[in-house]
N, C-alpha and C positions, 0 to 999 in steps of 0.2 A: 270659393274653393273648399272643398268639405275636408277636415282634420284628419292628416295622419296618423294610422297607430303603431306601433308597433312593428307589424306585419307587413306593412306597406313601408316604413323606412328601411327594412334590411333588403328588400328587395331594392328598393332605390338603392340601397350601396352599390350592393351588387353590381348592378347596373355602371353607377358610376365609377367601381373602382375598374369595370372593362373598360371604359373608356379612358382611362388613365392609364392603364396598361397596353392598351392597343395604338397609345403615344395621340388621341387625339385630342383636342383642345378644346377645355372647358373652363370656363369662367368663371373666376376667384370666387364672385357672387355665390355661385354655383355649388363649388368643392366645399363651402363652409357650412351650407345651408342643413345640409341633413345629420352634421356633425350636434353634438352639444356642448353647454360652455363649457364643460371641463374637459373635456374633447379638442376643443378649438385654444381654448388655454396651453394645452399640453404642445397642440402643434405648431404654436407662435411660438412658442420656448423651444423646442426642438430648432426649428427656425431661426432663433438669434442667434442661438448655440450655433451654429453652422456659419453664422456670416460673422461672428466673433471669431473661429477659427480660420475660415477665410482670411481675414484681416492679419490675426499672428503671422500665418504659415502660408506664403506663396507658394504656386506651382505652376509649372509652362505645361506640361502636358495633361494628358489623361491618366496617365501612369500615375504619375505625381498626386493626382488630386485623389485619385484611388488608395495612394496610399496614406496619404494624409487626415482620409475619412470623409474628407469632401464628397455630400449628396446633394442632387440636385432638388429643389423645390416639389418638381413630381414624384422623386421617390420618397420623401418626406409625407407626401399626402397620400402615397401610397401602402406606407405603412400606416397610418395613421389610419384610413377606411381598413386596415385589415384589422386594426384593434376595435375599431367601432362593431364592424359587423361579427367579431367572436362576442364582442360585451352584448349586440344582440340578440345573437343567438344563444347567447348563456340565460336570457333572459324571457327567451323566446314562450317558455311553459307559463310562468308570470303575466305575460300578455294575452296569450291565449284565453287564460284563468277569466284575467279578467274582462274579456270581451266578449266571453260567455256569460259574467255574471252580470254587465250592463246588457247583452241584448235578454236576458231572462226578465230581468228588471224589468224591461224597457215591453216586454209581451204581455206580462202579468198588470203592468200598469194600463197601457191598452184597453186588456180586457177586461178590466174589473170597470174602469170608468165606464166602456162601452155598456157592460150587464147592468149596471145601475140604472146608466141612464134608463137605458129601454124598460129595466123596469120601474120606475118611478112612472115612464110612460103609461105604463097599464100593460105594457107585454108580458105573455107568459114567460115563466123562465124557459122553456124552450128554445121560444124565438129569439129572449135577450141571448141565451147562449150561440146561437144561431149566428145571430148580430154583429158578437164578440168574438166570433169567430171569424165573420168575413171582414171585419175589419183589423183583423192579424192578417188576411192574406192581401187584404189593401195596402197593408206594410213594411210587407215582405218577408214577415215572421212566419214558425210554424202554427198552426190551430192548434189549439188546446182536443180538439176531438178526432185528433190521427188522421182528419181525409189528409190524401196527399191533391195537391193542387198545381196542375201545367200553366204554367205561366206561356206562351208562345201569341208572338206579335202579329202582327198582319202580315208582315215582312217576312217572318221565318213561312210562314203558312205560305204565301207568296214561290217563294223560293224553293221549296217542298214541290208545290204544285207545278214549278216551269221543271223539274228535277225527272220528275215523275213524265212529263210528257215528252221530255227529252229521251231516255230512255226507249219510252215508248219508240219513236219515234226511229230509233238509233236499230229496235228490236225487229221493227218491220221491213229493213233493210238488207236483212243477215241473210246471210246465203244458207238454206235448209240445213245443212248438217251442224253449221255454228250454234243456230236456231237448236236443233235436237238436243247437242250437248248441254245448253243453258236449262234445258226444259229438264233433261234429269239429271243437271246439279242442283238446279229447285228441287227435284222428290228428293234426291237425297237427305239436303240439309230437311224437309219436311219431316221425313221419318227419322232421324237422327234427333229432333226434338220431341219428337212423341215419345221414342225410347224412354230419353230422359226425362218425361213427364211421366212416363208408367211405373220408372226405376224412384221415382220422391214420394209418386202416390201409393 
């Protein structure tokens, strides 16, 4: 299971503090996991604090126990994820920072070993850059020489093409006048981006 960062913890709060909120039931394992020790320290203490008061000061009702300060376990973890995910998000530029500086790290080491190699190989440096290039896009980095590169599966192409014929399909059915109006909201939108292509150029 590949390592949380950051970015992907506050979204898990997130997550979990709606489910805390929307009353449904998640598992101690669970609520503790995306906290940290001094997170999870804080909320065991809060915790005793509560069933230490408990203990002093009885109550029969709900009234009672409200006024007494008596909280229940979930709203305890629900304050608790609400401190976590501001401490995350105070944090949030920190993380970024540095997720940017390991995947630059992580591009520049890439390619400098890939250009090497190829050239110790006897490759031009062209090629070696070439090289070092598609083995950035082998790894889901940017290339160092700006092409921009469409990643797209079998699947999505797949799904494109049942899309496309669908349509089609749907277009040959239309009763002439539905058919007309589709045909000049296509000119339309056509000359609407030409405009905008004359209005840059």
């Amino acid at each position: 299971m590949p390592k949380l960062d950051g970015t992907h913890i506050a979204s898990r709060l997130r997550e979990r503090l709606e489910e805390l909120r929307e009353g449904r039931e998640v598992a101690p394992r669970d609520l503790r996991a995306l906290l940290t020790n001094e997170q999870r320290v804080a909320l065991d203490a809060v915790w005793a604090g509560q069933q230490a008061l408990r203990k002093k000061k009885r109550a029969r009702t709900k009234e009672e126990e409200t006024a007494l300060g008596w909280r229940t376990k979930r709203d305890i973890h629900i304050e608790a994820y609400e401190a976590a995910i501001a401490e995350a998000d105070d944090g949030m530029v920190e993380t970024l920072e540095e997720l940017q500086r390991k995947a630059n790290v992580r591009q520049a080491r890439i390619y400098m070993d890939t250009h090497v190699k190829a050239l110790e190989e006897g490759k031009t440096p062209d090629v070696a850059a070439n090289l070092a290039n598609n083995e950035l896009t082998r790894n889901g980095l940017s290339r160092l020489d700006r092409q921009g590169v469409q990643h797209y599966s079998k699947r999505d192409r797949e799904v494109w093409d049942m899309e496309r014929q669908i349509k089609e399909r749907a277009r040959t059915n239309l009763p002439p006048e539905e058919l007309e109006q589709i045909e000049l909201m296509e000119q339309h939108k056509k000359a609407m981006l030409g405009t905008r292509k004359k209005d840059r150029g």
